[in-house]
C-alpha positions in Angstrom: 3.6 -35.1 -16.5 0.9 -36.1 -14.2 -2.5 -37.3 -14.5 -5.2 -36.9 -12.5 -8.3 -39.3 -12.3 -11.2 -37.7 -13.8 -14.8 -37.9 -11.3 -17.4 -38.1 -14.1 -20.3 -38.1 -11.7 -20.8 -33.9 -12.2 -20.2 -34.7 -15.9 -23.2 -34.1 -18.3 -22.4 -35.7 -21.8 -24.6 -34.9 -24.9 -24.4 -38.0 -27.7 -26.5 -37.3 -31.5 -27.6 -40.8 -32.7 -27.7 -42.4 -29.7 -30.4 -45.2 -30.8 -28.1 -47.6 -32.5 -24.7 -48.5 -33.3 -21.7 -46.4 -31.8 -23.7 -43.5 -30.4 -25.6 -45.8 -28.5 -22.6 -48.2 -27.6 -20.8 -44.8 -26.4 -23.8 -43.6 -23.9 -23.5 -46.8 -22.1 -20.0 -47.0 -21.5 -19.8 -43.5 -20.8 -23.5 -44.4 -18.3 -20.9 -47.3 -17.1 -18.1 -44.8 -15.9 -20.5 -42.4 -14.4 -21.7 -40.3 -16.6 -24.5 -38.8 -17.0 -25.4 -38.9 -20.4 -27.9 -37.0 -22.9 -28.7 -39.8 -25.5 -30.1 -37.9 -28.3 -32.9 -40.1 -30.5 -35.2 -39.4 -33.0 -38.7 -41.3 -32.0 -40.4 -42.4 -29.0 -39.2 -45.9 -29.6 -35.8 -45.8 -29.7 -36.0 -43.4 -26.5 -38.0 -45.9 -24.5 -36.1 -48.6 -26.0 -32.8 -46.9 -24.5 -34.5 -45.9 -21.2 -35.4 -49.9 -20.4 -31.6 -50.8 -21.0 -30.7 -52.5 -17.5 -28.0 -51.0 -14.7 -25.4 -53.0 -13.4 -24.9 -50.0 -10.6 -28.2 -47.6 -10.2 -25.8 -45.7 -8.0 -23.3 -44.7 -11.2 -24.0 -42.8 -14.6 -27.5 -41.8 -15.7 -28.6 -42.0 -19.4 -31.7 -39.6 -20.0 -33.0 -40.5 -23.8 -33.5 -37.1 -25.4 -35.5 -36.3 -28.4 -33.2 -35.4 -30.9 -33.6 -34.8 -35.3 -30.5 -32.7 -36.0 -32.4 -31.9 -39.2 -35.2 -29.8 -37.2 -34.1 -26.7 -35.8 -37.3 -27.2 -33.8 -36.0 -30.3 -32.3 -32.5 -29.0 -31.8 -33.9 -25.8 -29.5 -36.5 -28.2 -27.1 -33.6 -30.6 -27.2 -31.4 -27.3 -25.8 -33.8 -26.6 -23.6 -34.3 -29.4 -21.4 -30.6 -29.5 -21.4 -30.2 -26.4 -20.2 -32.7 -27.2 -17.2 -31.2 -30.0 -16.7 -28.0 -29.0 -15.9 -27.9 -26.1 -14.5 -24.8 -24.3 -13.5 -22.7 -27.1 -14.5 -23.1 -27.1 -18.1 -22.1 -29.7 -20.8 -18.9 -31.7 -20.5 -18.8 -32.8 -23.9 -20.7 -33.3 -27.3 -20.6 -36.0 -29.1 -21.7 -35.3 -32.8 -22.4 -38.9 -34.1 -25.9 -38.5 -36.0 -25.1 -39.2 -39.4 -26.2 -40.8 -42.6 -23.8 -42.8 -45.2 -24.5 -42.9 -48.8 -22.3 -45.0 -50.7 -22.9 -44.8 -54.3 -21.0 -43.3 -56.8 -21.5 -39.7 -57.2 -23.3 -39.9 -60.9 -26.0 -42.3 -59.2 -27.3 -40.4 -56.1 -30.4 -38.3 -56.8 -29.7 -34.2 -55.2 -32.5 -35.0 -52.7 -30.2 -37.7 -50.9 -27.3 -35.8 -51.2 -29.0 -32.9 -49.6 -30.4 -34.9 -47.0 -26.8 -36.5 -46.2 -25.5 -32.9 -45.8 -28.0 -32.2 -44.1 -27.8 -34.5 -41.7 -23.8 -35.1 -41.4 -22.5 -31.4 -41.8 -25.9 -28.6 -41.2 -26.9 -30.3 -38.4 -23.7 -31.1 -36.5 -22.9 -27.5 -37.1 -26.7 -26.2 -35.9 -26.5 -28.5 -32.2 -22.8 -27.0 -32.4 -24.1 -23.9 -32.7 -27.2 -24.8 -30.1 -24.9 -26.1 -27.4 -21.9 -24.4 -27.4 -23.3 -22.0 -24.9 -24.0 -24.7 -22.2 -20.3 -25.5 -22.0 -19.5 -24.2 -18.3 -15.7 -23.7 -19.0 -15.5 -22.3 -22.0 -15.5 -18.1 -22.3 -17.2 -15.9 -24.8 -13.3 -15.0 -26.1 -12.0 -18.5 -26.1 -15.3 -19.3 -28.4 -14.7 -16.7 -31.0 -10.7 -17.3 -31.4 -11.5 -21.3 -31.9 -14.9 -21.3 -33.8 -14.5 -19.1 -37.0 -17.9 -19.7 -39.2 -17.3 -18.0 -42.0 -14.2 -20.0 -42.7 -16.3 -23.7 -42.5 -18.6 -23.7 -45.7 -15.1 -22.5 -47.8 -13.2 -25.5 -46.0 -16.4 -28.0 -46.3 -16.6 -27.0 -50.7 -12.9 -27.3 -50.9 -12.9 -30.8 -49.3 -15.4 -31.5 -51.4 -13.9 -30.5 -54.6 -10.1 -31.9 -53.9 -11.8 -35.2 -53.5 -13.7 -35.1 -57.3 -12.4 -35.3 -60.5 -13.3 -35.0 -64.0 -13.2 -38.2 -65.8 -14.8 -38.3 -69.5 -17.0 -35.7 -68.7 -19.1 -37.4 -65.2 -18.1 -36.6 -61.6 -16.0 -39.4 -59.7 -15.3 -40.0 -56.6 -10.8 -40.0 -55.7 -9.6 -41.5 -53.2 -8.8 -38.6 -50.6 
């Protein structure tokens, strides 16, 4: 089989969570190879924070800090927006869904309102900038979408993972190792 080398420099790369951590580590390196990279962030800070980080090579990879809350749907459509302008007729090369919260805790000890807001974050919003950007992928056809992407199966999937990983134990809900 043979590779070829892939030329990032017509490659437009959306990242969720981009401010911190692995979201942010992956828009650099991806900046580093050539990239250009749509760092999604929630506040002003962390997007002039991101904006500030220095270039080895001003001639290689862009990063363009984006405004980003995958829990707004109002955020999710500007953010779509000055994608879309952005790119143009070459569309997005790849999403990165990293926005995400973690709440460790057993189950019997996290209030509804944080588990809401983990779902929320971690599974509602992935699915909604999914949903947002799927149409700014050049390559992909209309048919190709609806053969891959079936949404009426996910929720089913997402409440059956859920459930195989709980168990009953003297009458509370507890957390099993998958």
């Amino acid at each position: 089989m043979e590779f070829r080398k892939l030329d990032p420099r017509s490659k437009n790369v959306l990242i969720t969570g981009a401010s911190t951590g692995l979201g942010r580590a992956a828009a650099l390196h991806l900046r580093s190879l050539g990239f250009r990279v749509f760092a999604g962030v929630r506040s002003e800070s962390s997007a002039a924070e991101l904006s500030q980080v220095p270039v080895a090579d001003p001639l290689i990879g862009e990063i363009i800090p984006l405004l980003l809350d995958v829990t707004e749907a109002a955020s999710i459509d500007r953010a779509g927006t000055v994608v879309k302008g952005a790119c143009g007729d070459t569309g997005l090369w790849a999403l990165v869904n990293n926005a995400g919260i973690a709440v460790c805790a057993p189950l019997e000890c996290v209030p509804p309102e944080v588990l809401r807001l983990q779902l929320e974050t971690n599974f509602v919003g992935a699915l909604a900038v999914i949903q947002r950007f799927l149409p700014l992928f050049a390559d992909v056809g209309r048919a190709d979408r609806q053969r891959k992407l079936r949404p009426w199966q996910c929720g089913a999937a997402v409440s059956r993972c859920v459930r195989s990983r709980s168990i009953r134990q003297g009458g509370h809900e507890r957390c099993a190792a998958p």
